[in-house]
N, C-alpha and C positions, 0 to 999 in steps of 0.2 A: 358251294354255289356253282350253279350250272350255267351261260350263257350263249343264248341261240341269237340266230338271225337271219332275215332273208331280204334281198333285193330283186323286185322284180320290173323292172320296166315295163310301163305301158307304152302307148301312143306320144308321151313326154319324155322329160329323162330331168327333174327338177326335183327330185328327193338329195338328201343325203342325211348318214348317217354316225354318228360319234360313239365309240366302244376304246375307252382309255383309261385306263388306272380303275378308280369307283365313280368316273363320271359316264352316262349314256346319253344319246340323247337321238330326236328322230325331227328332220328339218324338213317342210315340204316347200319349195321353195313355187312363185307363180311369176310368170314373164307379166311385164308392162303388156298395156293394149297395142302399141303399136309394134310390137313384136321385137324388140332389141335384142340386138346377137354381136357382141364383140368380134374381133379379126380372126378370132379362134372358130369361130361357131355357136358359142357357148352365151345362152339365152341368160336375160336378165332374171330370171327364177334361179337358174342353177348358181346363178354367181352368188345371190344372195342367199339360198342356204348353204354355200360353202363357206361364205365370209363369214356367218352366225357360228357354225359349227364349230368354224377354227378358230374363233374367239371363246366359245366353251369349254375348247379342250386345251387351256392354258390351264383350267384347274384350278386357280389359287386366289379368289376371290368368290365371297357370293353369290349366288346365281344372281341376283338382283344386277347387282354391281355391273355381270357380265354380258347383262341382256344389256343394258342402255350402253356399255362401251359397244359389243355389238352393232347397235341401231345407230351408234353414230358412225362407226367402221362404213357400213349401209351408207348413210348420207354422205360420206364421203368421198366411196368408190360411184354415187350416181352422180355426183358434180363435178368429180374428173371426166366421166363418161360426155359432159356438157348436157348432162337429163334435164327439161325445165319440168324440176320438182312441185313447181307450184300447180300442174295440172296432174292429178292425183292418179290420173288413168298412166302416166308414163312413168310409176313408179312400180320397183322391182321389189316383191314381196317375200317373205318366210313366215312359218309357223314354227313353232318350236316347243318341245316335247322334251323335258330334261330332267333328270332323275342321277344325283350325290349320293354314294351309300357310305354310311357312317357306320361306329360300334352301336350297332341295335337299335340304329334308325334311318331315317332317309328325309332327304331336301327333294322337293320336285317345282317345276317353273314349267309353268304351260301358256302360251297365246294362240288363238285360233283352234284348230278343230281336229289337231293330231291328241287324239287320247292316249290318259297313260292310267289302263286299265289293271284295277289290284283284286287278284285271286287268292282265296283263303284258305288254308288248311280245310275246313268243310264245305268246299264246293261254293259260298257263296263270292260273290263279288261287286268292287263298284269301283267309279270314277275317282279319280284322285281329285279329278275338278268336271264338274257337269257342265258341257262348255254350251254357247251360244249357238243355237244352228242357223247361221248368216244367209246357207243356200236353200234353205226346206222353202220359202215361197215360190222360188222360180220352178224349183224340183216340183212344187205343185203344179205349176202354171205348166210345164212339161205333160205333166202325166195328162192332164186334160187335150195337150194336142196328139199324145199318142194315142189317147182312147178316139181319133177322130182318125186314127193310122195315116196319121203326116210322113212325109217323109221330113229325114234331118230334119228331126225334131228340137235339135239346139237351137237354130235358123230363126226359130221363132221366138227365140229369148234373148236376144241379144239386147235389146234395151232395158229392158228389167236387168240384164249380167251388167251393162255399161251403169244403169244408177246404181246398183251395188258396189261396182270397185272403188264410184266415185264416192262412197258412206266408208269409204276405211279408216277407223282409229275413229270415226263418228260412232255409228254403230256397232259393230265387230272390229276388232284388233287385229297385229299384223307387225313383224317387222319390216317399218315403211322407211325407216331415217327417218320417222318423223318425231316430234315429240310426244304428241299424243298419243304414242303406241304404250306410254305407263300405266294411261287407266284399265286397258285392256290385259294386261300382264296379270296374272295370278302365281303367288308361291304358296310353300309349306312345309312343315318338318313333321313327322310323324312317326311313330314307333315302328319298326318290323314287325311285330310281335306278331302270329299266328297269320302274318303272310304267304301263301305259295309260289306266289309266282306274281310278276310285276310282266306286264306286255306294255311294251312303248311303239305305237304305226301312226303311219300316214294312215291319210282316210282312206285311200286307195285300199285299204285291207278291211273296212267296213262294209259286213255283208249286204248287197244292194235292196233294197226296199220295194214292194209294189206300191205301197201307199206311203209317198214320202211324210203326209200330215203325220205320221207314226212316228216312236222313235227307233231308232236301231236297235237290232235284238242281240244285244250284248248275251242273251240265257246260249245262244245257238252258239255264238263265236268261243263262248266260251268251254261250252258243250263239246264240240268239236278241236278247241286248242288242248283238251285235258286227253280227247281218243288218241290225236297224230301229232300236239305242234300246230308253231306256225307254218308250216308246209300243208299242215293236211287244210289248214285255213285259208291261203293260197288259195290249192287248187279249188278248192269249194267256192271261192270269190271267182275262179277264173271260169269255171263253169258255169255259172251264172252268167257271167259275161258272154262266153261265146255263143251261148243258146238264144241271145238277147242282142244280134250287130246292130239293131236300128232303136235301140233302148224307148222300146216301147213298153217292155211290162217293167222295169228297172230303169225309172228317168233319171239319169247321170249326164253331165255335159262330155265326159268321153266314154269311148268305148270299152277300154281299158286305162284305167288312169294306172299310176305309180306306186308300186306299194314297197314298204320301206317299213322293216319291224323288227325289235328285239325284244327278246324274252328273255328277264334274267329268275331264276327258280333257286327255291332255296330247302 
């Protein structure tokens, strides 16, 4: 067994990642709306995929078990912070991305929209879980003000981004400390058998789209993770990115978001 990996910071720094024993996992963590930063600096996104992470990587219970101790870890560190939790926009978010490997099988736990993509001995592949895409209408509502060549094309989305954060654990899940982040939880146990390779990323490593109505083109990401790796995947994402600063053909809310990904091959 081989295992890779890459961090690359964009315009954020609200990834993090778990690589211990037979447990991985990939956290993409999202600051409150009004911008929370501890005495350190350190954004309420970051805090909260690091508190996730290091509840994961205890190792010795269920994923299940680990995610709701997790999300109350979460509820806990936002009401020492004095967060008033009841307004849904000042809560400090994570997705999570987590893969157990066993004798000749594997536990995975996913929320939110970090994939954890499995590759086959013959080239095909698929989701471990086919998740919800929470951002594709606004990403639509984007692309139509970039075809008008807006500038700061975000600018224009920001109420459709504000009634989104406030549908968390309603619509799309999230570790929020809240309780309703269980219906959004997904696990699973499943065989290795004729796997090659298991990729766990933040979206930030999701090749960017011209037509967000589409879905992502996992044929390409994966085309290109089998030529170089997740490095040659990278640059291909970052390339795209810098040909694209006013995300007109590629509507993304950052320029570079965070990308944060392991690859473990077998």
């Amino acid at each position: 067994m081989k295992v890779d990996f890459i961090v690359d910071e964009g315009v954020s720094r609200e990834d993090s990642y778990l690589i211990k024993d037979n447990i991985f996992g990939v956290f993409d963590g999202a600051n409150s709306h009004n911008r929370f930063a501890d005495s350190a600096g350190k954004t309420g996104g970051l805090i909260a995929s690091q508190l996730v992470r290091d509840v994961f990587a205890r190792n010795n219970r269920p994923l299940k078990e680990l995610a709701i101790e997790a999300n109350n870890k979460l509820r806990e560190a936002m009401l020492a912070a004095n967060i008033d939790m009841g307004n849904k926009l000042n809560l400090w978010l994570s997705t999570a991305s987590v893969v157990r490997l066993k004798e000749g099988r594997f536990e995975w736990l996913q929320i939110s929209d970090s994939p954890i993509l499995l590759i086959y001995d013959d080239g095909s592949f698929r989701l471990a879980y086919d998740f919800y895409e929470h951002d594709q209408p606004i990403l639509m509502k984007m692309k139509g003000f970039a075809m008008q060549k807006k500038e700061n094309v975000q600018e224009y989305v920001r109420a459709p981004l504000t009634k989104l954060r406030a549908s968390v654990n309603i619509v799309f899940g999230d570790f929020s400390g809240e309780k309703g982040f269980i219906d959004f939880l997904h696990t699973g146990e499943e065989k290795l058998q004729k796997i090659r390779h298991m990729v766990i990323f933040s979206d930030g490593l999701q090749i960017p789209r011209e037509e967000p109505s589409k879905e992502y083109d996992y044929a390409t990401f994966v085309k290109i993770f089998l030529e170089g790796g997740l490095e040659k995947v990278k640059n291909h994402v970052r390339d795209m990115e810098s040909n694209d600063p006013k995300c007109w053909k590629y509507p993304r809310y950052k320029i570079y978001d965070d990308i944060t990904a392991i690859a473990i091959s077998f």
